[in-house]
C-alpha positions as CSV (number, residue, x, y, z in Angstrom):
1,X,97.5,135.7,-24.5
2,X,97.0,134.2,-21.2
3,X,100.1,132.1,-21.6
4,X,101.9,134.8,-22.5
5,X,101.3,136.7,-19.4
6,X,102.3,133.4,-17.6
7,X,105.5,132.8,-19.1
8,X,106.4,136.8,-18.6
9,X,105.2,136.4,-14.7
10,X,106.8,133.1,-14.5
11,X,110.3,134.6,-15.5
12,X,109.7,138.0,-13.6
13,X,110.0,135.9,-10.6
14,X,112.7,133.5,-11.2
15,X,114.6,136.7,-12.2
16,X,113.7,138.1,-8.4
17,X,114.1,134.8,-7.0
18,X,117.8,133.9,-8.7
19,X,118.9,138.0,-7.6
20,X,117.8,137.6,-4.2
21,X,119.6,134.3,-3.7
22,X,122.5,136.0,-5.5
23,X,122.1,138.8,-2.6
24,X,122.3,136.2,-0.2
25,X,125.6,134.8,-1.1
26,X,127.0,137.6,-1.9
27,X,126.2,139.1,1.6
28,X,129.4,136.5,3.0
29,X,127.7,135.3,5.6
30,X,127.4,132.3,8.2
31,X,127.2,129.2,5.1
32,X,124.5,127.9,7.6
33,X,122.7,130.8,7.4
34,X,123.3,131.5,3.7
35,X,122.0,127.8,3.1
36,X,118.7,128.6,5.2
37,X,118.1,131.9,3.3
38,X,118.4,130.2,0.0
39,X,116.2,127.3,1.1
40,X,113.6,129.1,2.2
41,X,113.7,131.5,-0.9
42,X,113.7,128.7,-3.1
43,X,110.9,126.5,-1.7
44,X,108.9,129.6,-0.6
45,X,109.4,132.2,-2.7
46,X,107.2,134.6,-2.4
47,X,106.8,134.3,1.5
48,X,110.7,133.8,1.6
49,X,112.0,136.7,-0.5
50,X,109.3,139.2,1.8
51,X,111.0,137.6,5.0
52,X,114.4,137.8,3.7
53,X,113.5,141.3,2.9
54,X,112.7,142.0,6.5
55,X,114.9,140.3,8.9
56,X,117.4,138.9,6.1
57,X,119.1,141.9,4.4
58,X,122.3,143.0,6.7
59,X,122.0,146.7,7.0
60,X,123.9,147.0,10.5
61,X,127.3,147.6,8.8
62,X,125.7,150.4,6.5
63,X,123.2,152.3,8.4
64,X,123.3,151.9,12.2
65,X,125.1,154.2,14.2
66,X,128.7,152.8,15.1
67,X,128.8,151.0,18.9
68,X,132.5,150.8,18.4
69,X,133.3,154.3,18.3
70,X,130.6,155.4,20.7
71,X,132.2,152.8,22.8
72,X,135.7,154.9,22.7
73,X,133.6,158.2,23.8
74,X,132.1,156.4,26.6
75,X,135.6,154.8,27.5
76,X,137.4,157.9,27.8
77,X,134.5,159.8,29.6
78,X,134.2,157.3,32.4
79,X,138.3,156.8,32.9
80,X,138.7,160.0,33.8
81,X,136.7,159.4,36.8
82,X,137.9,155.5,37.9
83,X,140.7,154.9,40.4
84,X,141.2,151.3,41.2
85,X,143.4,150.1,43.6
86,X,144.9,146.4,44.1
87,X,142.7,145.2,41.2
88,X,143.2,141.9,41.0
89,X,142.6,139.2,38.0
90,X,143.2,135.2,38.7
91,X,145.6,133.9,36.0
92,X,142.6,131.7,35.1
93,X,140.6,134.4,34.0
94,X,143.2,137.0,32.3
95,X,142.5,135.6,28.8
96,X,138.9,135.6,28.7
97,X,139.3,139.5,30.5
98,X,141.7,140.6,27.8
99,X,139.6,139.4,25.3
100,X,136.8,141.4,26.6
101,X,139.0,144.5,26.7
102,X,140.1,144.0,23.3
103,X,137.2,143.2,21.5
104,X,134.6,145.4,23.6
105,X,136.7,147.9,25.7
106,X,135.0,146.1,28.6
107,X,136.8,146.9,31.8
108,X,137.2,144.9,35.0
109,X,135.8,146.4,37.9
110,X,135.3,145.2,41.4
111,X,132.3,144.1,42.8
112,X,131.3,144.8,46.5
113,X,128.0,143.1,46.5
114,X,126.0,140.9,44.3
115,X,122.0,139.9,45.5
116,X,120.3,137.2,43.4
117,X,117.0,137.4,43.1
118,X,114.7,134.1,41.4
119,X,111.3,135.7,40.9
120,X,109.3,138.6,40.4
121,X,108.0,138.6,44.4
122,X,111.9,139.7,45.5
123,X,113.0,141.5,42.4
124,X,110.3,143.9,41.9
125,X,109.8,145.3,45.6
126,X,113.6,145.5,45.6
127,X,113.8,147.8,42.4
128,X,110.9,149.7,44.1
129,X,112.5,150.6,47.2
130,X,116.2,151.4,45.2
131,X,113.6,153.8,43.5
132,X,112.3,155.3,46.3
133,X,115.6,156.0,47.6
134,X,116.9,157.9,44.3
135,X,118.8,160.9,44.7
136,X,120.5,162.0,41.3
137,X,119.4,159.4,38.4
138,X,117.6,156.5,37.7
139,X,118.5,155.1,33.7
140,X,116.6,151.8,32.9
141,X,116.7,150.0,29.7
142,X,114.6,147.3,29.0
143,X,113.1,145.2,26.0
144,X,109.7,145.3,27.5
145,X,107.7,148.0,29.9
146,X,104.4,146.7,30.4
147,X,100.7,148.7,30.2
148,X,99.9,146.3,33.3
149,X,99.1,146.8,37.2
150,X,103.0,146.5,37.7
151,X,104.1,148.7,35.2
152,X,102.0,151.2,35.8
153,X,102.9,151.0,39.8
154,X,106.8,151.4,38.3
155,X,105.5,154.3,35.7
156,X,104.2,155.9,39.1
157,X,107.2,155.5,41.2
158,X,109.1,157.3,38.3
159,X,107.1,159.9,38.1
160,X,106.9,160.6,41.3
161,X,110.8,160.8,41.4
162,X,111.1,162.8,38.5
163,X,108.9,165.4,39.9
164,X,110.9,165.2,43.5
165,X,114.2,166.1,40.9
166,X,115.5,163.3,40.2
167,X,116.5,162.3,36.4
168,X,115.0,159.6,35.1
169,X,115.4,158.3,31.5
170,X,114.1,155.1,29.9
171,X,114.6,153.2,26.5
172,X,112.4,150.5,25.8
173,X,112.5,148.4,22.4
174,X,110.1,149.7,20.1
175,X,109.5,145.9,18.8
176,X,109.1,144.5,22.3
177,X,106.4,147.3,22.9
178,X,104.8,146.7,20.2
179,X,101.1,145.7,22.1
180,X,101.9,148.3,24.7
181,X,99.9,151.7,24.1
182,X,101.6,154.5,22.8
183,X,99.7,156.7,25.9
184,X,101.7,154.9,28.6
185,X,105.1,156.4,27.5
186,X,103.6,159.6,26.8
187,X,102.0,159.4,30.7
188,X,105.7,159.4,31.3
189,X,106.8,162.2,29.3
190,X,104.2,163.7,30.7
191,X,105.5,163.1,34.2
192,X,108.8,164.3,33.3
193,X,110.6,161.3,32.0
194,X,112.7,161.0,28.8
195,X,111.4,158.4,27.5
196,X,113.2,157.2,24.2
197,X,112.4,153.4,21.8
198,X,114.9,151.6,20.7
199,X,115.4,152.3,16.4
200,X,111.4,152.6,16.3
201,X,110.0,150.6,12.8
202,X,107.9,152.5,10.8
203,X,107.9,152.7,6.9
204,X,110.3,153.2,5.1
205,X,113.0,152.5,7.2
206,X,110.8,149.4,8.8
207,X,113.0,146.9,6.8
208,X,116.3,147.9,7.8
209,X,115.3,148.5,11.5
210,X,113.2,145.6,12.7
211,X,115.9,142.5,12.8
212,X,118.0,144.5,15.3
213,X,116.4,144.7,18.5
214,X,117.7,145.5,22.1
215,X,117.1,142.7,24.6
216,X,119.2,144.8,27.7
217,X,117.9,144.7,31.1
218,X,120.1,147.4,32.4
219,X,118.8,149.1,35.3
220,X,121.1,152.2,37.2
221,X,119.9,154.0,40.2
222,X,122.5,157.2,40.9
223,X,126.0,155.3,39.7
224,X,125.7,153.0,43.0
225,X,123.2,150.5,42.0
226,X,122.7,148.2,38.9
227,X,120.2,145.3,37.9
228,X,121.0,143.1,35.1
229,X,119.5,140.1,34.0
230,X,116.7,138.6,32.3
231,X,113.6,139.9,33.7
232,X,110.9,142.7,31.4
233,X,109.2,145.1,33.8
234,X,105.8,142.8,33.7
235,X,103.3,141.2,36.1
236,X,104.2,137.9,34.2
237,X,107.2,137.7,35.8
238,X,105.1,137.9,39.7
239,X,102.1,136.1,38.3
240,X,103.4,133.9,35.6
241,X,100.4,133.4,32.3
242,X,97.4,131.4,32.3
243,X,99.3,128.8,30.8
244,X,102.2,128.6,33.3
245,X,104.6,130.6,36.1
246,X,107.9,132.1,35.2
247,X,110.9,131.6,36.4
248,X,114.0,134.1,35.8
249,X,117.2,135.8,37.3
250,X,118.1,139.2,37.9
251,X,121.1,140.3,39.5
252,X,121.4,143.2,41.7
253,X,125.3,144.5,42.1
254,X,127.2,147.8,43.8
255,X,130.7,148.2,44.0
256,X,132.6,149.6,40.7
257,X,131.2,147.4,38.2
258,X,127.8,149.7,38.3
259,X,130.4,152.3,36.3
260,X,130.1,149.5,33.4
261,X,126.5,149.6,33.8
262,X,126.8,153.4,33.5
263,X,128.6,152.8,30.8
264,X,126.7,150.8,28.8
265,X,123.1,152.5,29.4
266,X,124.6,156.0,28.9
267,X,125.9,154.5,24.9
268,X,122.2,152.9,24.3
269,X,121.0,156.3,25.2
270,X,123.5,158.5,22.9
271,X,122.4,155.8,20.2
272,X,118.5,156.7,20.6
273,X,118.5,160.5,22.2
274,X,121.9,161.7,20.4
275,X,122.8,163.0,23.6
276,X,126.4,162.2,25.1
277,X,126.3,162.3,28.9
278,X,130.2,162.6,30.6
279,X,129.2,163.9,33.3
280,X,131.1,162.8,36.4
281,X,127.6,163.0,38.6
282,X,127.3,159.9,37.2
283,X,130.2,158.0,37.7
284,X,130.4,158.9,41.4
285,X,133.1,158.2,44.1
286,X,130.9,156.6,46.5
287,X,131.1,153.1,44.7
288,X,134.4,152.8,45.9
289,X,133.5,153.0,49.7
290,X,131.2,150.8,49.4
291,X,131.2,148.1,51.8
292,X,132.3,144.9,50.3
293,X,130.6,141.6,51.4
294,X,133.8,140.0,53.0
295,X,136.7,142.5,54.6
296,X,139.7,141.3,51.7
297,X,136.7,140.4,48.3
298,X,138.6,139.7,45.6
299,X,135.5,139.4,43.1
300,X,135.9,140.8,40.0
301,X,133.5,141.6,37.2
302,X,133.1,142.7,33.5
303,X,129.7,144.0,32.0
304,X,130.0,143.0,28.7
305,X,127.4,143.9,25.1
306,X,127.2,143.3,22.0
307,X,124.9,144.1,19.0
308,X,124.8,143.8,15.3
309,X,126.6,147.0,15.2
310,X,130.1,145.8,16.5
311,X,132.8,144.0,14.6
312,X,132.6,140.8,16.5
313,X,130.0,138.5,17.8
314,X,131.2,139.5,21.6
315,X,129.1,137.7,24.3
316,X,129.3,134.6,21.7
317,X,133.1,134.4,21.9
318,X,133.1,135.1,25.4
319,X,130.8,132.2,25.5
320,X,133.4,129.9,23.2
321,X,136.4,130.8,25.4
322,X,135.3,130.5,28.7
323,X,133.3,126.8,27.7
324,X,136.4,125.4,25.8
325,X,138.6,126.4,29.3
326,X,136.4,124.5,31.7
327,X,137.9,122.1,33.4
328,X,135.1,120.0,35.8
329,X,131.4,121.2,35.0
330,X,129.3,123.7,32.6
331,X,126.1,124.5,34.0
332,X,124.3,126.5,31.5
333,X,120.3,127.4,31.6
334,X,118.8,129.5,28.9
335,X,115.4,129.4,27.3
336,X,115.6,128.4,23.5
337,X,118.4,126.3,22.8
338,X,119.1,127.0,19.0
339,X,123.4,127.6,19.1
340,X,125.4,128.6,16.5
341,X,127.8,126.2,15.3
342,X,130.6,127.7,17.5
343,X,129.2,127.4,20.9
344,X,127.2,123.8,19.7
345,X,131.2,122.6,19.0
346,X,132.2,124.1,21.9
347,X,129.7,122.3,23.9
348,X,130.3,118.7,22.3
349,X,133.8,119.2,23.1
350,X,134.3,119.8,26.1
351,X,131.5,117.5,27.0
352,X,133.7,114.7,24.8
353,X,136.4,115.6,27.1
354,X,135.2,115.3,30.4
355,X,134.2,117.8,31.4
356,X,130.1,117.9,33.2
357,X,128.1,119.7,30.9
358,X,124.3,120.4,31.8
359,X,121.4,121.9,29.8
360,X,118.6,123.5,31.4
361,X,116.0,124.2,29.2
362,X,112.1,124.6,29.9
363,X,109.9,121.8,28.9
364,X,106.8,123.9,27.6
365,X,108.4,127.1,26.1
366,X,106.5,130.2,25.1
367,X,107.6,129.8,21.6
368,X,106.6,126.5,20.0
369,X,108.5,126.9,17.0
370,X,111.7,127.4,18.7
371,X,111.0,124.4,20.9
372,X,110.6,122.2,18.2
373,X,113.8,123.6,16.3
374,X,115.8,123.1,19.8
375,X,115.0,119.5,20.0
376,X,117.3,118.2,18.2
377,X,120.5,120.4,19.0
378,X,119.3,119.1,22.7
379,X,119.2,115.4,21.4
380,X,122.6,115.9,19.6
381,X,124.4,117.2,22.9
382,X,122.7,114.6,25.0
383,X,124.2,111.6,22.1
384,X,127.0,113.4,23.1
385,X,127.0,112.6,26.4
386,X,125.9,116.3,27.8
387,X,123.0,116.2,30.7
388,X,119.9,117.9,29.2
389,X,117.2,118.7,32.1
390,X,113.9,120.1,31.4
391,X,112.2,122.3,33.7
392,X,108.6,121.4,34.4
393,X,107.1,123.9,37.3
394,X,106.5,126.8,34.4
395,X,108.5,128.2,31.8
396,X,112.6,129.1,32.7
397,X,113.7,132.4,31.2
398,X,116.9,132.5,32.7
399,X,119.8,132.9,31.2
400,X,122.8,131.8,33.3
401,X,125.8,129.8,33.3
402,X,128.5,128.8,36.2
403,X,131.7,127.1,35.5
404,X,134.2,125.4,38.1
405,X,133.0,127.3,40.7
406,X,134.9,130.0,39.6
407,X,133.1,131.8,36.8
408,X,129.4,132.8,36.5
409,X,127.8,135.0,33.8
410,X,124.0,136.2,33.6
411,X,122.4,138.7,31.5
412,X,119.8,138.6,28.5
413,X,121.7,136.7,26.2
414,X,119.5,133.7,25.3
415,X,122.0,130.2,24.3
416,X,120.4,130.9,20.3
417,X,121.2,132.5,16.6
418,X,119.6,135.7,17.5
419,X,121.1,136.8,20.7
420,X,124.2,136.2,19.3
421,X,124.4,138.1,16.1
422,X,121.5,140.2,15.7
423,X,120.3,141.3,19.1
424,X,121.6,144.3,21.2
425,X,122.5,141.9,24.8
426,X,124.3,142.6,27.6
427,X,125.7,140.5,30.1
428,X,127.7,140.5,33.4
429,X,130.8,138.0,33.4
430,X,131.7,137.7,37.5
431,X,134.8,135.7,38.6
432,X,134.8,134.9,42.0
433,X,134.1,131.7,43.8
434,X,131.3,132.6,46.4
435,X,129.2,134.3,43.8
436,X,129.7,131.4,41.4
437,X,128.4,128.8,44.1
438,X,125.7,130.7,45.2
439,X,124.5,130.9,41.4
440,X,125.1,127.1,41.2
441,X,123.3,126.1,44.2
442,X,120.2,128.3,41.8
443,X,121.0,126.3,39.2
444,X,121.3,122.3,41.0
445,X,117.9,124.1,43.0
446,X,116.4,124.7,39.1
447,X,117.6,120.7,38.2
448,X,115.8,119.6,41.1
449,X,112.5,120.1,39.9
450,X,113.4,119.2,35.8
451,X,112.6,116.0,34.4
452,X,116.0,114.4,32.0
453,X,115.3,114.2,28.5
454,X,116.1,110.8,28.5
455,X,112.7,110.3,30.0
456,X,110.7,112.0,27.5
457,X,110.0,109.6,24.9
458,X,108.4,112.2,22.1
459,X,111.9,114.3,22.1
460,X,114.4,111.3,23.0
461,X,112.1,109.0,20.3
462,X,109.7,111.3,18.0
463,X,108.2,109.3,15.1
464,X,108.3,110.2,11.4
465,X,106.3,113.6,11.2
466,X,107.8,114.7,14.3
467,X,110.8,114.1,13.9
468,X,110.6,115.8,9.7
469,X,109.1,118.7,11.7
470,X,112.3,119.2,14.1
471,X,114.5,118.8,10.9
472,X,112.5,121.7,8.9
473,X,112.8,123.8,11.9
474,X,116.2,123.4,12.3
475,X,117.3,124.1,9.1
476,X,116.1,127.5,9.3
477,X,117.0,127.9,12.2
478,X,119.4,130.3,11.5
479,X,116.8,132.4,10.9
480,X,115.1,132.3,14.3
């Protein structure tokens, strides 16, 4: 009887194993990604059909809200209120700006100034005083809002503003916040915030909800002001861990690209409050007599997202086209290093071509498991004659890239599988020269204190388990 029960168990889950691996391939995916899925069903089943289950099935066709049309709303809302005059795009750039336009009814704006801020010590007392200063709104998005001494000093500041008159509404990720206590939003609330999560995962709907998360550091302070970048609200970023500091970028810009800011923040918050806001209050005329940083700036900027929602992989292409036109250098820092095969081509070419391309990566990430899988996409594009630099002062979260001096973009979009296809990211593409070599100088100032892969032995020259290790990690990497 025993064997019986075996047998019937046995073929129960072969049966569940060969549909799910059906489900896979028949989902049309990445083949890199369908292999990984199959793989990991196959040699793991039980573990792999629960994952695959979780972050595998694609329900962001089916049952999220569409970006693309909320993106038209948005569109029309805020042209009603933008007058540009003497707008002007280099030849250069008009492809990668039109395909922005196309693809993710991203407009270019002008931008009057653009501060760069390294670290938590000039970032946060910035944001702090912009705060204080509020008159009419303040809209932040972010993937994480610590319960810690400098969260709670932010939580007060908002309050405090909120009760002066001032609107203030937050998303947070509901994934990213997991640890934080439900009390500290309600505090908020309390205080007169709207407070919304981002698609908040709870049962049933935890499976179709928790692979698509939003990673946005958006930050608006009444239409004139905008942050973007990679920093959380968190001490971490001031005081690094016990293990090591942290190093990250955050850009603060006025002129009219804070509309696109507006923009974007006001469609996150229609997808989690179901309240559209086309108010012209927000989209106010002051941006436009702003005082720009030199008497004829000709910089020029696009804000550009993309989630699992929208019909292309935006940021990622954006990525593709503006890599394959370089033409003397790609500096690129980020802080896992897992590409799809897209950008990794992209890379390899260009570097087979000529053209400087760096990697900054940190040497002790936060992840292991992501370091180890981004070993050996870093070994490939240094065979291929890329310069791979590791940081060593603490762990780099900064996610930046500068091209011939001319193009710069920064956001939260991290140089891996996830950021570009499943996560809600959003970056700011800026094409003028000054802004691009002040970001460089960040980036050659970053290299300075890296050591060169070259000269790590255990990642240039790992040994057998090692080096199986990397291999097993970076075939599901994919997955990551």
């Amino acid at each position: 009887m025993g064997g019986l029960f075996y047998i019937i168990g046995m073929t129960l889950l072969w049966g569940v194993i060969a549909l799910t691996v059906i489900h896979v391939v028949m989902d049309n995916r990445q083949p890199a990604k369908t292999m990984a899925w199959a793989l990991v069903i196959l040699f793991l089943p039980l573990v792999g059909i629960v994952l695959y289950i979780f972050f595998g099935i694609n329900h962001r066709r089916e049952r999220l809200v569409s970006q693309r049309s909320l993106d038209q709303l948005s569109k029309r809302s805020m042209l009603g209120f933008v007058e540009q005059q003497d707008l002007h795009v280099a030849d250069s750039h008009k492809q990668l700006v039109d395909l922005f336009i196309n693809q993710n009814l991203s407009l270019p704006f002008k931008v009057s100034a653009v501060d760069i801020m390294t670290d938590g010590y000039s970032f946060f007392p910035e944001l702090l005083s912009d705060i204080g200063q509020a008159k009419h709104h303040i809209h932040i998005s972010m993937y994480i809002f610590e319960e810690d001494a400098l969260g709670n000093l932010i939580a007060d500041a908002l309050i405090d503003k909120s009760r002066q008159g001032v609107k203030v509404r937050v998303i947070y990720d509901d994934v990213g916040c997991w640890r934080v206590p439900h009390r500290f939003f309600e505090r908020m609330r309390e205080g007169g915030i709207e407070v919304q999560p981002f698609l908040p995962v709870h049962f049933p709907t935890f499976t179709s909800k928790v692979n698509y998360r939003n990673h946005r550091k958006i930050i608006v302070i009444d239409g004139v002001v905008g942050y973007i970048g990679g920093m959380n609200i968190a001490l971490r970023y001031v005081k690094g861990t016990d293990e090591q500091p942290w190093r990250d970028t955050m850009l603060r810009l006025q002129g009219p690209i804070v509309y696109s800011l507006q923009r974007a923040f006001l469609v996150d918050w229609y997808f989690v409050d179901r309240t559209l806001i086309t108010n012209r209050d927000y989209y106010p005329t002051d941006v436009q007599n702003s005082t720009l940083n030199t008497p004829h700036s000709t910089a020029v900027a696009q804000v550009v997202t993309s989630s699992a929602t929208a019909r292309y992989p935006e940021i990622m292409q954006g990525y593709v086209r503006a890599i394959t036109a370089a033409r003397r250098y790609i500096y690129l820092e980020t802080p896992y290093f897992i590409p799809n095969e897209p950008v990794l081509f992209a890379l390899k070419t260009a570097t087979m071509a000529g053209v400087d391309v760096r990697i900054l990566c940190p040497r002790h990430s936060d992840a292991r498991f992501t370091e180890w899988a981004s070993r050996s996409y870093l070994r490939e594009l240094h065979e291929a004659g890329a310069k791979v630099y590791l940081y060593e002062p603490g762990f780099m979260h900064s996610k930046l890239m500068v091209i011939d001096d001319a193009l710069v973009t920064c956001g939260s979009t991290n140089a891996d599988f996830r950021s570009f296809e499943n996560n809600f990211e959003a970056n700011v593409f800026i094409y003028d020269q000054g802004t691009a070599l002040r970001l460089k100088k960040v980036f050659l100032d970053d290299q300075s204190l890296c050591v060169t892969l070259e000269n790590v032995s255990s990642w240039m020259h790992p040994t057998f388990f090692p080096r199986l290790w990397e291999s097993l990690t970076r075939m599901i990497s994919p997955l990551l």
